[in-house]
C-alpha positions in Angstrom: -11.4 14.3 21.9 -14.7 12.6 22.9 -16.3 10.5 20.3 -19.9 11.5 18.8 -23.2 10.0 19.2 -23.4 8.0 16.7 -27.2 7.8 16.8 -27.8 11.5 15.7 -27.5 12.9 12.5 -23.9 14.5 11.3 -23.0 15.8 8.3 -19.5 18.0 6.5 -19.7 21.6 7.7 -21.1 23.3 4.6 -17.8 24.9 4.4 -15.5 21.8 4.1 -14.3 20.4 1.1 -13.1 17.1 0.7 -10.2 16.2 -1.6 -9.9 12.2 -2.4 -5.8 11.6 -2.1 -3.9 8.1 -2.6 -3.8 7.8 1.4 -7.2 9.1 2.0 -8.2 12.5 2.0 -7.8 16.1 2.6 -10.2 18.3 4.1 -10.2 21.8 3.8 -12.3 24.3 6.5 -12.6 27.1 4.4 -13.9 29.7 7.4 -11.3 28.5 10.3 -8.8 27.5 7.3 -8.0 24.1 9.1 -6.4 21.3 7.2 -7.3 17.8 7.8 -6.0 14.7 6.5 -7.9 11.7 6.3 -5.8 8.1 6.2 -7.9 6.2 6.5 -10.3 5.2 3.2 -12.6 3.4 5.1 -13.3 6.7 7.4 -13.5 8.8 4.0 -16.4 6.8 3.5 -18.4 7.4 6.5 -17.6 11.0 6.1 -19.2 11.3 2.5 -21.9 8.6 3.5 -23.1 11.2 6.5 -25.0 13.0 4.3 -27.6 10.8 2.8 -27.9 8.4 6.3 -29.9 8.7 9.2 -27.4 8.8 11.8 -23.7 8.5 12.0 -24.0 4.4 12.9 -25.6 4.3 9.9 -22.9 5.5 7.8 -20.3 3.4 9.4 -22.6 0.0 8.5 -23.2 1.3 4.9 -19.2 2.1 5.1 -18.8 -1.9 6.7 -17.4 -0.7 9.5 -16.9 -3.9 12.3 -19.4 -3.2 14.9 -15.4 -4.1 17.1 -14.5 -0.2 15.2 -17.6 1.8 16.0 -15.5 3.5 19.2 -12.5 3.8 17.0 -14.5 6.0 14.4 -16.5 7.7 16.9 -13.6 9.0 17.8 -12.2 9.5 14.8 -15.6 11.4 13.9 -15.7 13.4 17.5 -11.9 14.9 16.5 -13.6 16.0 13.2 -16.8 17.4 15.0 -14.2 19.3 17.6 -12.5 20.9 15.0 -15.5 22.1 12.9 -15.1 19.7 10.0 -18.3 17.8 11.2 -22.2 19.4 12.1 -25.2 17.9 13.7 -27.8 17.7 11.7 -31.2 19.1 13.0 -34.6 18.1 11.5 
């Protein structure tokens, strides 16, 4: 799965819910009824940060994501964004 651009705006699909577990998180596509698990905490909190910054890169600095990770979590975020988990935000 290619990795997002991490200079646009994402954010959850309004139909996602996101469940905080020991080892991360679940997340829950309630229109394609997909499951994923997050385990990584660090990734849990770019996902919830999306929302309120600019752009993806954004998320992943007010996360402290090592500038050495942003590929890793692009990734990580474009195998969300393939699935449906993850939107572009438009103005």
């Amino acid at each position: 799965m290619p990795a997002i651009d991490l200079d646009r705006a994402w954010d959850l699909h309004p139909q996602v819910s996101v469940r905080p577990e020991p080892f991360g998180a679940l997340l829950y596509h309630f229109g394609t009824r997909k499951l994923s698990f997050l385990k990584d905490r660090r990734l849990l909190e770019v996902v919830r940060g999306l929302r309120d910054a600019p752009t993806a890169r954004d998320a992943c600095t007010a996360a402290d994501v090592p500038a050495s990770d942003l590929p890793r979590y692009g990734a990580a975020l474009g195998a969300l964004a393939g699935s449906s988990m993850l939107v572009e935000r438009t103005p």
